[in-house]
C-alpha positions in Angstrom: 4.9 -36.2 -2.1 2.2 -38.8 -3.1 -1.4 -38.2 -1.6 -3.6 -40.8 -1.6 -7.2 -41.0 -0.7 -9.1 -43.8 0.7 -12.8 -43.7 1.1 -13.3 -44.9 4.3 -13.4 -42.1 7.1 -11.7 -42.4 10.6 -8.8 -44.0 10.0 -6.5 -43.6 13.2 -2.9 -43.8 13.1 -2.8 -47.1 15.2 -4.7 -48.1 12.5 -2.5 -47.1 9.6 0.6 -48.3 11.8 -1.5 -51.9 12.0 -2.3 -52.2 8.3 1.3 -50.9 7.2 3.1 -53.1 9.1 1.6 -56.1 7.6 1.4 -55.5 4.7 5.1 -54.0 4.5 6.8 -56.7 6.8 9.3 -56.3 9.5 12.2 -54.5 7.6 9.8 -51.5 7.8 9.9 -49.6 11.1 7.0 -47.2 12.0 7.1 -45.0 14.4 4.3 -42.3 16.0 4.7 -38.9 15.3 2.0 -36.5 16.3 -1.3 -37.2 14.1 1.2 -39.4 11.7 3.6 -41.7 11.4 7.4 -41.7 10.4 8.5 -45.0 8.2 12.3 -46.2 8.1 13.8 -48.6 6.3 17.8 -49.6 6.6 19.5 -46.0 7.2 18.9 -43.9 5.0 14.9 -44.9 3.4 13.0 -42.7 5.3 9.4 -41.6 4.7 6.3 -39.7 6.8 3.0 -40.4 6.6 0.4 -37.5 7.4 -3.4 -38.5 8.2 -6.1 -36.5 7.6 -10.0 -37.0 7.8 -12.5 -35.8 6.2 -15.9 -35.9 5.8 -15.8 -38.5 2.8 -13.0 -40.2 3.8 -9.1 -40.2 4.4 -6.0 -38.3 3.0 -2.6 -39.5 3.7 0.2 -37.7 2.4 3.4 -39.3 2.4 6.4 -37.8 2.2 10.4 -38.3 1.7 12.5 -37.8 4.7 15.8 -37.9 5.0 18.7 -37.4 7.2 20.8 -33.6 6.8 23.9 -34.5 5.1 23.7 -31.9 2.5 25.9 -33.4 -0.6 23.0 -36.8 0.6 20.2 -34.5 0.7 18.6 -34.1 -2.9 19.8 -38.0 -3.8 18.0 -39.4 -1.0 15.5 -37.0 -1.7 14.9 -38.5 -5.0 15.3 -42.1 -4.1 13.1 -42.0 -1.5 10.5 -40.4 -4.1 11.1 -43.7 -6.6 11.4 -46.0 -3.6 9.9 -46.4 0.0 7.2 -43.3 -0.6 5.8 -45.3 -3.8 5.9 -48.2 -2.1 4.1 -47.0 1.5 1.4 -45.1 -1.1 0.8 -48.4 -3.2 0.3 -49.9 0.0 -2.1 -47.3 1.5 -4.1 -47.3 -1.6 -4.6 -51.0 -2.1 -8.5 -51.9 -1.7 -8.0 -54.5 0.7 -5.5 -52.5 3.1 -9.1 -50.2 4.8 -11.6 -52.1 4.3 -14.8 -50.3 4.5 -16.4 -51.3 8.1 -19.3 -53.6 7.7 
């Protein structure tokens, strides 16, 4: 799990979904789910994004999914780690991805 912080508060998950899907093109797929978001890529790159807000800003957490195929599990587990939840974090934490309203 990475958690990243951004320092801008009220971020809303049709938000994230907005700024995510730009910035990670259309090869990512984000879907709702509940106060979050679940990210796919291909079959198997899976990650979820949890949004929480606080008073000086906003937590994500995000998360490696994958599917139940237990010899799978721990190897996606771990690629998912090194691959789409670095990369969705990255992305999230980038200054220009919530700007600070003006």
């Amino acid at each position: 799990m990475q958690t990243v912080k951004v320092p801008r508060q009220g971020i809303t998950r049709d938000q994230v979904i907005a700024a995510l899907g730009h910035a990670l093109g259309p090869s990512y797929r984000l879907d709702p789910d509940g106060d979050g978001l679940q990210i796919q890529k291909g079959m198997f790159a899976r990650a979820a994004v949890k949004i929480q807000n606080e008073p000086d800003g906003t937590i994500f957490e995000v998360t490696s999914q994958t599917i139940p195929v237990p010899l799978l599990f721990v190897t996606l587990k771990v690629i998912n780690n090194r691959g789409i939840v670095r990369r969705v974090a990255d992305t999230i934490g980038q200054p220009d991805t919530f700007r600070a309203e003006a």
